[in-house]
Backbone as CSV, one residue per row, in Angstrom:
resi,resn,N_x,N_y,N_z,CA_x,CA_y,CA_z,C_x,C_y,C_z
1,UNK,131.624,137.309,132.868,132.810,137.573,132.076,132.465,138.554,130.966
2,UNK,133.223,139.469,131.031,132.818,140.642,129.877,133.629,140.255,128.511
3,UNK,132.705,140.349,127.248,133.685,139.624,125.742,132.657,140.852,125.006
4,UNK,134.285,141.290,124.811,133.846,142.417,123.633,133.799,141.496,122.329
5,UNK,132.751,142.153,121.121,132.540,141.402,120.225,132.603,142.450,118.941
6,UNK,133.631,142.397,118.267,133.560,142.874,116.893,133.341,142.511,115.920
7,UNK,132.406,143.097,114.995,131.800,142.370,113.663,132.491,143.342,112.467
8,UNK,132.803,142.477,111.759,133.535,143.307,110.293,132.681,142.994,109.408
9,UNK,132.857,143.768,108.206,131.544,143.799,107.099,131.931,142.519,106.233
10,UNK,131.552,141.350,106.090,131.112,140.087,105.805,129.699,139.480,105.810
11,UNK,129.106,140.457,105.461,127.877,140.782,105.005,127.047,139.295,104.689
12,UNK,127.987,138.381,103.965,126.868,137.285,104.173,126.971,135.738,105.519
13,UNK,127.520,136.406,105.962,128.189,135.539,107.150,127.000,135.899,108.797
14,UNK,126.004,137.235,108.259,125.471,138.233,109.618,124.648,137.304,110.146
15,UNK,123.695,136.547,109.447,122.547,135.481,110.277,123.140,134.624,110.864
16,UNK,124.579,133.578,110.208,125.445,132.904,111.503,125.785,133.673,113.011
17,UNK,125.798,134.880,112.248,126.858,135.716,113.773,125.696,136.068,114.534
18,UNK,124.553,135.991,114.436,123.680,136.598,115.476,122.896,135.434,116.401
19,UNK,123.339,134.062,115.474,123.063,132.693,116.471,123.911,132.822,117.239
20,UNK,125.195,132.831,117.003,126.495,132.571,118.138,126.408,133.669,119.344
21,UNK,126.065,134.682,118.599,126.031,135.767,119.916,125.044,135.360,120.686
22,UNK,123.655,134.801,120.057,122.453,133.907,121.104,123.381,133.418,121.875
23,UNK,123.915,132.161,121.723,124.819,131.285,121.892,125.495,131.620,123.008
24,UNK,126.323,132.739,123.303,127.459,133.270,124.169,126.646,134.455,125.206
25,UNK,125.280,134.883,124.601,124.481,135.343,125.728,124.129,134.157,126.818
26,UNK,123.324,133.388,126.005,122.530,132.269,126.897,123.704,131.570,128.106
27,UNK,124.842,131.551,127.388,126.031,130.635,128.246,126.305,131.931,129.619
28,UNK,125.609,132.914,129.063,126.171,134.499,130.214,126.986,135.268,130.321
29,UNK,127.573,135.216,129.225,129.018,136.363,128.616,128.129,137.591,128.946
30,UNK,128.769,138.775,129.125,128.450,139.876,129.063,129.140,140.904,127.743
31,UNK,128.230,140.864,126.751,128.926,140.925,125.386,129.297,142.764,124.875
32,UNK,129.953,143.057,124.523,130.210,144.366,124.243,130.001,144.401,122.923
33,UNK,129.121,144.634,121.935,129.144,144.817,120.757,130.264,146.253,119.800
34,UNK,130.669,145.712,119.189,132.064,146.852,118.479,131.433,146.585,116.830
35,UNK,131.350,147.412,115.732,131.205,147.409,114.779,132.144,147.895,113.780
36,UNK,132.165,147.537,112.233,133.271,148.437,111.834,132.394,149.464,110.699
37,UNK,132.484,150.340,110.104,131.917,151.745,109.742,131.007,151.218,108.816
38,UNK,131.840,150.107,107.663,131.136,149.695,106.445,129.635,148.954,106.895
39,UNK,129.299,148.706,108.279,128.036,148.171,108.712,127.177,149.272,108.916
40,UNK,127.323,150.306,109.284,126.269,151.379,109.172,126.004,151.849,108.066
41,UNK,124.426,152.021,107.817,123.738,152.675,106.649,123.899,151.393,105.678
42,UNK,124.540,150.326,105.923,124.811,149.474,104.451,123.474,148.629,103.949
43,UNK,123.318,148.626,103.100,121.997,147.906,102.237,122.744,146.971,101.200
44,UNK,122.492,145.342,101.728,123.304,144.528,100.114,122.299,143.395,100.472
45,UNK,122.055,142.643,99.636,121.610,141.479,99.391,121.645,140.388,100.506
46,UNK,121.922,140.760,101.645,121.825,139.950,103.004,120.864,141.199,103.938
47,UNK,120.487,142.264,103.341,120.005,142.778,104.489,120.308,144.363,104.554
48,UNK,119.889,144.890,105.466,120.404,146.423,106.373,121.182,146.193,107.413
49,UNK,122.641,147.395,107.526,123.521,146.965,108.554,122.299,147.288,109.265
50,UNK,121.603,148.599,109.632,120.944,149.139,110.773,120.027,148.075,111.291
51,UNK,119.448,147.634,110.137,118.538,146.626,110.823,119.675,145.389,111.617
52,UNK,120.046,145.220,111.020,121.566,144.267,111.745,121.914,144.439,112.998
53,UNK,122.197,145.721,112.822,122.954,146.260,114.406,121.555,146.131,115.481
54,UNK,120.126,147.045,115.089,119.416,146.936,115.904,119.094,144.968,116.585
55,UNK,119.191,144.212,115.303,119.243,143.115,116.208,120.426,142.286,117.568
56,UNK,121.638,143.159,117.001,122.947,142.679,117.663,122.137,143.471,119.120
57,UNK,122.071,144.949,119.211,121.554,145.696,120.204,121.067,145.154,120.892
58,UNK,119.850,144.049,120.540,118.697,143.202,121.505,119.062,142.034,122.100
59,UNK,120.181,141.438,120.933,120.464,140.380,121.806,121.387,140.465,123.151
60,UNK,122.474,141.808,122.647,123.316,142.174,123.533,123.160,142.633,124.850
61,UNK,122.080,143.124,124.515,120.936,143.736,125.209,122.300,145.653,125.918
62,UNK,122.804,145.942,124.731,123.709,147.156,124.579,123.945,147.634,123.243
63,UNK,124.186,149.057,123.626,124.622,149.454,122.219,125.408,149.603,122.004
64,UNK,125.359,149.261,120.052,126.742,149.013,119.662,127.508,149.977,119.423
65,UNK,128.758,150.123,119.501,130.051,150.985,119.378,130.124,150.666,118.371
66,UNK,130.367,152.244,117.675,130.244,152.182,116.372,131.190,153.112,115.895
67,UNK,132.091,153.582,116.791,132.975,154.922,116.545,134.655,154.312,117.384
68,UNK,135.157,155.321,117.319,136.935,155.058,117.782,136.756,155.568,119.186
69,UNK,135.776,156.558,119.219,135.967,157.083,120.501,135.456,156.549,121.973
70,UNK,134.667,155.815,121.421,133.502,154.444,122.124,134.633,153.116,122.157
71,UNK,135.368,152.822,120.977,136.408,151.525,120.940,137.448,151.598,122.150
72,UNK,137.630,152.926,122.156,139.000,153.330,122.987,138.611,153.171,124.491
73,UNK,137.552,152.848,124.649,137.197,152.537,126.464,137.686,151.327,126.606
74,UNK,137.795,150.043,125.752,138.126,148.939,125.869,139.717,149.109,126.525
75,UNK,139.869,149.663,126.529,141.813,149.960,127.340,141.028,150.239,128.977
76,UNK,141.742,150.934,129.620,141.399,150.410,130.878,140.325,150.603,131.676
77,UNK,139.772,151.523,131.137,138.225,152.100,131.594,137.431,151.127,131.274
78,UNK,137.371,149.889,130.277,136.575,149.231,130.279,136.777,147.690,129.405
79,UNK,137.816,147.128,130.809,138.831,146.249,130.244,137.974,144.866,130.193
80,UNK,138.221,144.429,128.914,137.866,143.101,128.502,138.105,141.500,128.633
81,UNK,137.384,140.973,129.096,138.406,139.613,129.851,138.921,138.721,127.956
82,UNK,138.112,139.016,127.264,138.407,138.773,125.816,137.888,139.497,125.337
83,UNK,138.315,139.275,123.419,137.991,140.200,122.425,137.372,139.075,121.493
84,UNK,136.443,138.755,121.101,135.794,137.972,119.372,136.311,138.906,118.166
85,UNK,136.566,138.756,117.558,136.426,139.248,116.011,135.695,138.008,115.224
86,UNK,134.561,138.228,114.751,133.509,137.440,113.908,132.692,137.993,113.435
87,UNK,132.185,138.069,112.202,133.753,137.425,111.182,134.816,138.471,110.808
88,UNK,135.984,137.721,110.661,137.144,139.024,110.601,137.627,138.887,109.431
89,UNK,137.042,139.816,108.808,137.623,140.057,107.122,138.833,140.214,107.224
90,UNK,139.355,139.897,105.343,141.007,140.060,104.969,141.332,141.716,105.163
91,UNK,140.078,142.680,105.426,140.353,143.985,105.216,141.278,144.400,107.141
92,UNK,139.988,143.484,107.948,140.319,143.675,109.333,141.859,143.118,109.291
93,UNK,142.100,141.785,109.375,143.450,140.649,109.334,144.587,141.766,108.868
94,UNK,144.523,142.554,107.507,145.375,143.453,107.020,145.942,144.954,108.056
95,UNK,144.974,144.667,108.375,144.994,145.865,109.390,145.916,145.723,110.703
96,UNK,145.188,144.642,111.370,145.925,144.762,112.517,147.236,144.147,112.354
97,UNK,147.252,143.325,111.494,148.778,142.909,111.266,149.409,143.588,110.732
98,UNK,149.419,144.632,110.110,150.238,145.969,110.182,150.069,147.016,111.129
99,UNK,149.461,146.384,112.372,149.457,147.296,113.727,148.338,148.913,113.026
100,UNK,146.890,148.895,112.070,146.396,149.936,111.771,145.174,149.964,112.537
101,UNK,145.188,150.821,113.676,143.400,151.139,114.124,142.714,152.282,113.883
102,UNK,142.481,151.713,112.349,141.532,153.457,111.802,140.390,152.846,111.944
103,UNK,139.744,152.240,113.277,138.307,152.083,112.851,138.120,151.598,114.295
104,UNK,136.729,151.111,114.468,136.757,150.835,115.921,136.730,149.377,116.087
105,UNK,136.844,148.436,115.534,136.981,146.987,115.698,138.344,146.904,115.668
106,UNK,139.525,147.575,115.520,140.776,147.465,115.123,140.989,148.073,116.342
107,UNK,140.428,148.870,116.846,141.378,150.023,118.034,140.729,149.236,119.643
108,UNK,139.728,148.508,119.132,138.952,147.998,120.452,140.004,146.716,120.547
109,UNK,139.981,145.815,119.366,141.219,144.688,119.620,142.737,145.351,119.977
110,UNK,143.402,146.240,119.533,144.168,146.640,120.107,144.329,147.536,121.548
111,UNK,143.142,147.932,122.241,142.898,148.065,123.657,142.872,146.859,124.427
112,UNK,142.537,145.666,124.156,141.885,144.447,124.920,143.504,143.591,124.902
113,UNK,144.272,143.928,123.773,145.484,143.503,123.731,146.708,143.978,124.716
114,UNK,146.630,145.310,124.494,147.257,146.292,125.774,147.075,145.719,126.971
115,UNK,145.667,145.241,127.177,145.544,144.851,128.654,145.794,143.727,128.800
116,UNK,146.459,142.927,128.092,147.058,141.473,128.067,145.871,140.332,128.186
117,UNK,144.784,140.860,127.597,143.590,139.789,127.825,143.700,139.529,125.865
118,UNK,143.307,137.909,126.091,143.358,137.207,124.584,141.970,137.746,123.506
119,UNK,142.535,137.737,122.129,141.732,137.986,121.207,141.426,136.111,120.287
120,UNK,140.491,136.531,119.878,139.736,135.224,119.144,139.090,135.710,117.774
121,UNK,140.099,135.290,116.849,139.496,135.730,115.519,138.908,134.589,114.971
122,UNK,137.525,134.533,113.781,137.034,133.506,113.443,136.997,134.658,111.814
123,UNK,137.811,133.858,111.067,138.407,134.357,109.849,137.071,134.044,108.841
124,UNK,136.919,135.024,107.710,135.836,134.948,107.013,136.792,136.011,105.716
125,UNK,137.434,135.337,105.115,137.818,136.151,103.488,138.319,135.323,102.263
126,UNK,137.698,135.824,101.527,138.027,135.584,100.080,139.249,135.719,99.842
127,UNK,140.536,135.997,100.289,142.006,135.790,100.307,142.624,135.599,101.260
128,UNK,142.358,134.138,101.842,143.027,133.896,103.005,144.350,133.009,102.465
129,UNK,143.816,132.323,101.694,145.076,131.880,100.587,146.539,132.052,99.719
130,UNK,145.716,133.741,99.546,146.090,134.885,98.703,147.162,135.826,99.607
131,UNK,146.479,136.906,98.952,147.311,137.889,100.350,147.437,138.186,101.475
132,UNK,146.274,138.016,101.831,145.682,137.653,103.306,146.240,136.485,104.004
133,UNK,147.265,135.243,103.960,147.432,134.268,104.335,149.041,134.822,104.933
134,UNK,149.513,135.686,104.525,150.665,136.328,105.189,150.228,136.816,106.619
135,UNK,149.245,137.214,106.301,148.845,138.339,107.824,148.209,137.070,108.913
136,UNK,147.528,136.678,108.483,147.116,135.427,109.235,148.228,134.725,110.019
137,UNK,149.093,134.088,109.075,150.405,134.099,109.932,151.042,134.911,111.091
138,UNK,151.015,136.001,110.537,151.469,137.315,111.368,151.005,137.308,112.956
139,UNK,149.936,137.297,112.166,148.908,136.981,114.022,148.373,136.094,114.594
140,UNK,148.821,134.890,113.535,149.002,133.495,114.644,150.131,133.046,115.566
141,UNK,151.422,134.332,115.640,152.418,134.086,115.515,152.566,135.276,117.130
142,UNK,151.452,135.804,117.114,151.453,136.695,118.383,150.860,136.504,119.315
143,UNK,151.404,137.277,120.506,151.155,136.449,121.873,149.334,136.769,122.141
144,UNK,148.939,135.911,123.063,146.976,136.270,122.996,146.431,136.947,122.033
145,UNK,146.891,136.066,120.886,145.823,136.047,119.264,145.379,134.778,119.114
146,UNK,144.209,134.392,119.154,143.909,132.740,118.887,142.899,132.792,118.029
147,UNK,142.916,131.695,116.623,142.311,131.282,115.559,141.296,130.603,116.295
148,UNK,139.709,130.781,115.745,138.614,130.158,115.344,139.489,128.705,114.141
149,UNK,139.359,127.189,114.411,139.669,126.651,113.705,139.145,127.044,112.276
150,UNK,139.910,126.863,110.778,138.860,127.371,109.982,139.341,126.815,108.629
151,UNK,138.372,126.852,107.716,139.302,126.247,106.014,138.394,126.753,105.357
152,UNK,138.960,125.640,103.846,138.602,126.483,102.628,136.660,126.012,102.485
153,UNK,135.687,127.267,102.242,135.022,126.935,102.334,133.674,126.870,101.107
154,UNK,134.999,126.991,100.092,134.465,126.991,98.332,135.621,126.597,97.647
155,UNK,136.298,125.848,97.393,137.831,125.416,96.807,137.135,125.548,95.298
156,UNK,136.499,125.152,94.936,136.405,124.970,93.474,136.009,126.624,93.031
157,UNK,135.453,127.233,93.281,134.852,128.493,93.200,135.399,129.656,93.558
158,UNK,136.298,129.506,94.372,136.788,130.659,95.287,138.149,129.757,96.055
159,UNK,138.793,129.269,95.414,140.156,128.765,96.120,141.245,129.034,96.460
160,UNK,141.132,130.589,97.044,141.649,131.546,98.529,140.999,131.537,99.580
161,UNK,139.511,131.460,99.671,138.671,131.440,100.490,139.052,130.667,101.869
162,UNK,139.059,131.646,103.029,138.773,130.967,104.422,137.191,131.331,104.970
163,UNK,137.462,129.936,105.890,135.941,130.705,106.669,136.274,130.086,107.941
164,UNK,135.990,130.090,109.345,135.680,129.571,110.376,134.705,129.186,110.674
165,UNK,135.213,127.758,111.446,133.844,126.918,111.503,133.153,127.498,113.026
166,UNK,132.348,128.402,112.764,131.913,129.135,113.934,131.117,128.361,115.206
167,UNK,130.868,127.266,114.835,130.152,126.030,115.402,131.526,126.042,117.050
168,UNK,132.565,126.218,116.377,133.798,126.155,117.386,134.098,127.139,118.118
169,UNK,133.036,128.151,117.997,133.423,129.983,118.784,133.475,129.422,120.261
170,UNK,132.533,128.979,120.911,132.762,129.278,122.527,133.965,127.529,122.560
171,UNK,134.487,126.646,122.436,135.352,125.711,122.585,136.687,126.724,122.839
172,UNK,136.825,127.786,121.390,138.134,128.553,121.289,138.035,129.029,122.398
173,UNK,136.901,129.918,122.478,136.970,131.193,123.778,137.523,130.092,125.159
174,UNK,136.735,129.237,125.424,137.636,128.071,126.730,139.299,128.205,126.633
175,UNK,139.875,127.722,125.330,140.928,127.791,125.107,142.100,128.733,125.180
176,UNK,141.094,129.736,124.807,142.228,131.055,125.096,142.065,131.703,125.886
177,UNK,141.505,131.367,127.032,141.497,131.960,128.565,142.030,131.436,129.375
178,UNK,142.643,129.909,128.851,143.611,129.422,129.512,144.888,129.510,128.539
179,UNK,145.168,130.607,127.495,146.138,130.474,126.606,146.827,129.843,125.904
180,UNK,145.629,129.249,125.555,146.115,128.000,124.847,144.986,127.865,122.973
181,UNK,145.743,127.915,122.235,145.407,127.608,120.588,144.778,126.411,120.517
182,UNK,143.088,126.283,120.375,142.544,125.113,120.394,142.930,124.382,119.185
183,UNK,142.755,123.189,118.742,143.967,122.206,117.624,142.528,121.472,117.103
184,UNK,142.660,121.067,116.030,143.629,121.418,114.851,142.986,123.112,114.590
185,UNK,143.664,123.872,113.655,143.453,124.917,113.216,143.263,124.828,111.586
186,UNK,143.879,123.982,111.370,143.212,123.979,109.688,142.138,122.410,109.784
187,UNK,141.280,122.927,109.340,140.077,122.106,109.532,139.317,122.041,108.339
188,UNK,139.010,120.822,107.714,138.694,120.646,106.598,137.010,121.310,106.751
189,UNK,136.435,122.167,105.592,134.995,122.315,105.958,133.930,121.647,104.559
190,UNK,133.180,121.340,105.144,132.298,120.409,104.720,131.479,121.260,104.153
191,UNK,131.299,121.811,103.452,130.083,122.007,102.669,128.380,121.587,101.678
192,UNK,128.064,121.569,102.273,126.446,121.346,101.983,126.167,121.366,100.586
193,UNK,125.740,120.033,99.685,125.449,120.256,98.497,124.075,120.390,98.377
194,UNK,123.459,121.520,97.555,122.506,121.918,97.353,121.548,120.514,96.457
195,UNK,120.433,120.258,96.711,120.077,119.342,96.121,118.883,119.436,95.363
C-alpha cells in the first residue's frame, strides 16, 4: 500500500515522527516522504531539518519531496492509496482549509484528495483552540479527511494547544480506508510529570 507522508515544521514533535514512520515501514506501507520548505536548511533546538530529512530518507528508504513540482505527481501519475499529515501545524490546517497549496505538503494532500483516496491528519498546534479550531472543523467536516484522535496537551501553559496522540497513527490509517472516523476524537492526553 503506497502512504504518502507529509511532515510540517513542528520542530519539536520530529523524534516522535520518525518512530511512527519505523512503525508504518515495519507494518510494510510503502511511504512517500513530502516535506514543507520551513524543514530545509532549518537549525532550532530539536536539531537540523537536513539532518532530519536525511533520516526520514533512510527509513523511507526514498527521497524526500521537497518542492511543488515533485508534490504534484501525487495526482495521477503517482496516486496514493492515503495521505498522513504528521504533524500538521495550525500553519498547514489554515491552509488547506482555505483550499491554499503554496507548498508541497498542501498540493500533495490536495492531489491524493482529487483521487478520492483518504487523508489522515495528526494535529500538532499551539492554536487549535484559538484560531485554528475553526479550520479543524472545516476539515473534519469534509469528505476523506480523518483526525488522528487528539487533545490539549499543556492546558495550564498553553491552553489552545492540540496535539495527537500519535500512538493512534496506524488504528486511524485502518479506519480511513474503510471511511470511517476512528472515535473518540477528542481524547483526553495525559501528560508526564517530570519528577
Amino acid at each position: 500500500m503506497k502512504i504518502g507522508f507529509g511532515i510540517t515544521s513542528s520542530f519539536c514533535t520530529f523524534d516522535k515522527i520518525l518512530i511512527y514512520l519505523c512503525q508504518l515501514k515495519d507494518l510494510g506501507y510503502d511511504i512517500y516522504p513530502v516535506v514543507s520548505p520551513n524543514i530545509i536548511g532549518s537549525e532550532t533546538r530539536f536539531g537540523k531539518g537536513n539532518d532530519f530529512i536525511d533520516k526520514v530518507e533512510k527509513i523511507t528508504e526514498k527521497k524526500v519531496i521537497k518542492d511543488i513540482i515533485g508534490a504534484e505527481t501525487f495526482g495521477p501519475k503517482n496516486k496514493m492509496d492515503l495521505m498522513v499529515v504528521m504533524p500538521a501545524t495550525g500553519n498547514f490546517l489554515a491552509k488547506m482549509a482555505n483550499g491554499i497549496t503554496d507548498n508541497p505538503v498542501n498540493l500533495a494532500v490536495k492531489a491524493t484528495l482529487r483521487n478520492q483516496s483518504p487523508i489522515v491528519i495528526a494535529v500538532s498546534t499551539n492554536d487549535g483552540l484559538g484560531l485554528n479550531g475553526e479550520n479543524i472543523m472545516k476539515l473534519y467536516n469534509n469528505k476523506n479527511v480523518y483526525f488522528v484522535p487528539f487533545g490539549q496537551d499543556d492546558y495550564e501553559n498553553k491552553p489552545n494547544s492540540l496535539i495527537a496522540h500519535y500512538d493512534l497513527i496506524v488504528p486511524t490509517i485502518e479506519e480511513a480506508l474503510q471511511s470511517k472516523q476512528i472515535q473518540p476524537v477528542l481524547k483526553e492526553y495525559v501528560k508526564v510529570k517530570k519528577i
